[in-house]
C-alpha positions in Angstrom: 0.0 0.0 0.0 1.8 3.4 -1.0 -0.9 5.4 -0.5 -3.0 6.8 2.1 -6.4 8.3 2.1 -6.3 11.4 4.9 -10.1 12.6 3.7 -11.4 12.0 6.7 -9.2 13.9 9.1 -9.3 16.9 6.8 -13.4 16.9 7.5 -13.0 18.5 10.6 -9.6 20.1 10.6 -9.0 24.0 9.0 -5.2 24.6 8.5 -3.7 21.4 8.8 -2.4 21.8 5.2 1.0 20.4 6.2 0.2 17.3 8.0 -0.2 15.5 4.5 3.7 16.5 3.5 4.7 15.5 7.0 3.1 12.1 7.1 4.8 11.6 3.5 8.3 13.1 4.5 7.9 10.2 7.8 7.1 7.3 5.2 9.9 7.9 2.9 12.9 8.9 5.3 15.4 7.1 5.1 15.4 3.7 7.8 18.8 2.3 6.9 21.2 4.3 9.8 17.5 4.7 11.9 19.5 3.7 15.0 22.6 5.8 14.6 23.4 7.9 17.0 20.6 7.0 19.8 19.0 9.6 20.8 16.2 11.1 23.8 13.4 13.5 23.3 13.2 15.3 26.8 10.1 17.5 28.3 11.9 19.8 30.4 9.0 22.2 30.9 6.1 23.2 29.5 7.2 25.0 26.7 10.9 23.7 26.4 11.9 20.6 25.2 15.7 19.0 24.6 17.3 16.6 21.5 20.0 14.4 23.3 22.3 12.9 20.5 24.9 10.1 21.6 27.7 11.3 19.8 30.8 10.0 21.9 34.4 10.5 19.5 32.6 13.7 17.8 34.6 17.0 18.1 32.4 20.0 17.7 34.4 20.5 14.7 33.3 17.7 12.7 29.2 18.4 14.2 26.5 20.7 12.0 23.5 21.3 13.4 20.8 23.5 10.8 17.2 24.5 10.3 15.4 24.7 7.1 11.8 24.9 6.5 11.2 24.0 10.6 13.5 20.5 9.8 16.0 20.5 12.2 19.5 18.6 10.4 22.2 17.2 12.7 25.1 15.9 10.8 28.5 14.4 12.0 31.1 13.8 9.5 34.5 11.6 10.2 37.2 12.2 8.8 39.6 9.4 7.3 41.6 8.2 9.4 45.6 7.9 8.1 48.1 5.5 9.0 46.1 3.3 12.1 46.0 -0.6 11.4 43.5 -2.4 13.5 43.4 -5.9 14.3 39.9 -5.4 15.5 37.6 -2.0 14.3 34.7 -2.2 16.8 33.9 1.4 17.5 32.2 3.1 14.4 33.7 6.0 12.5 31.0 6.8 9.9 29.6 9.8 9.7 25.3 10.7 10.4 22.2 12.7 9.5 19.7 12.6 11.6 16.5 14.7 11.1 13.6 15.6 13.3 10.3 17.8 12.3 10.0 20.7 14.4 6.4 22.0 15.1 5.2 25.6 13.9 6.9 28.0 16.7 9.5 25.6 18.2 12.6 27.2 18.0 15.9 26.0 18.3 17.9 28.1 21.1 21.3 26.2 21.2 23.4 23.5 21.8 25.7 21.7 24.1 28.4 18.9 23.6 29.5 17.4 26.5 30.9 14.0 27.8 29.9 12.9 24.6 26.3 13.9 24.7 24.7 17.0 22.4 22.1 18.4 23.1 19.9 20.8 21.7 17.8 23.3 23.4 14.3 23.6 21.6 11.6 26.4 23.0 8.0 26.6 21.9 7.2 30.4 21.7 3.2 31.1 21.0 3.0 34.2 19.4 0.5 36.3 21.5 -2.1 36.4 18.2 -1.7 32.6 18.9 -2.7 32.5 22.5 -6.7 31.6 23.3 -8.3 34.6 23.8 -12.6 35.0 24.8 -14.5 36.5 22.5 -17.5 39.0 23.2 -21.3 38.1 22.4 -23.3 40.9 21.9 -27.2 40.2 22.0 -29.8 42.2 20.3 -32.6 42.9 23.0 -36.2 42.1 20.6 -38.1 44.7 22.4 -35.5 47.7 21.8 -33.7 46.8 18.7 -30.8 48.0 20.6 -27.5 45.5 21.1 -27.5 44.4 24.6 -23.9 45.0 26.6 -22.2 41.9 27.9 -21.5 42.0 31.4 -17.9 43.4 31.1 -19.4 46.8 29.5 -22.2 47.0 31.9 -19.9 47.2 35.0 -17.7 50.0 33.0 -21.6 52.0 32.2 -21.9 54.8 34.4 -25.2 56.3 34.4 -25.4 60.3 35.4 -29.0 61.5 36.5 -29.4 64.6 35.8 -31.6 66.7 38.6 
């Protein structure tokens, strides 16, 4: 089955335009190094989050990290490695790509090596059009024709008698 048929969760769903690309960029990545360099996807608040890449016998030298397009690209690339003979080669020197899908707003604020660990900081910033905000309802009273004031503009009403 190469296809998939997403009609149904675009019946109920307004701007999820890029879900379709997503969902096709996950099905065709590339699964043959999909275990190299282990990595953890941390929580470490609400709104921050942390990529911890494995990358023991990496100098920050031979490390990229980029964004493009809200795809975050970590590469490692090994040099060759003159004049060693081994008798035994267990400990890998190939190089890496690893890609991860980065949500709308998540921003990448930096990076660490150390002990052999990277990580990256990630930070989900909601722009304040984003945020939930109420929305008035303003009601027509039938007998006046006039638009009724929700409760917030009836406390701010002040009403002068005049004598």
């Amino acid at each position: 089955m190469n296809t998939i048929d997403l009609s149904p969760l675009y019946r109920n769903s307004i701007g999820f335009d890029q879900f379709a690309s997503l969902l096709d960029r996950a099905l065709k990545s590339d699964n043959n190094s999909a275990g190299y360099p282990p990595y953890n996807i941390e929580v470490l608040d609400e709104n921050q989050y942390g990529i911890q890449l494995a990358v023991a016998g990496f100098t920050l030298a031979e490390l990229d990290i980029t964004v493009e397009k809200n795809v975050l690209t970590i590469r490692g690339n090994k040099g060759k490695e003159e004049g060693k003979k081994y008798l035994y080669q267990g400990i890998a020197r190939r190089g890496f790509e690893r890609k991860f899908n980065l949500a709308d707003h998540i921003e990448v604020r930096g990076a660490d090596l150390e002990n052999g660990l990277l990580m990256v900081h990630l930070i989900k910033e909601i722009p304040e059009a984003m945020k939930p905000r109420s929305i008035a309802i303003n009601c027509k009273d039938a007998a006046t024709s006039q638009p009724r004031l929700n409760e917030a503009e009836e406390q701010q009403t002040v009403t002068i008698d005049a004598a």
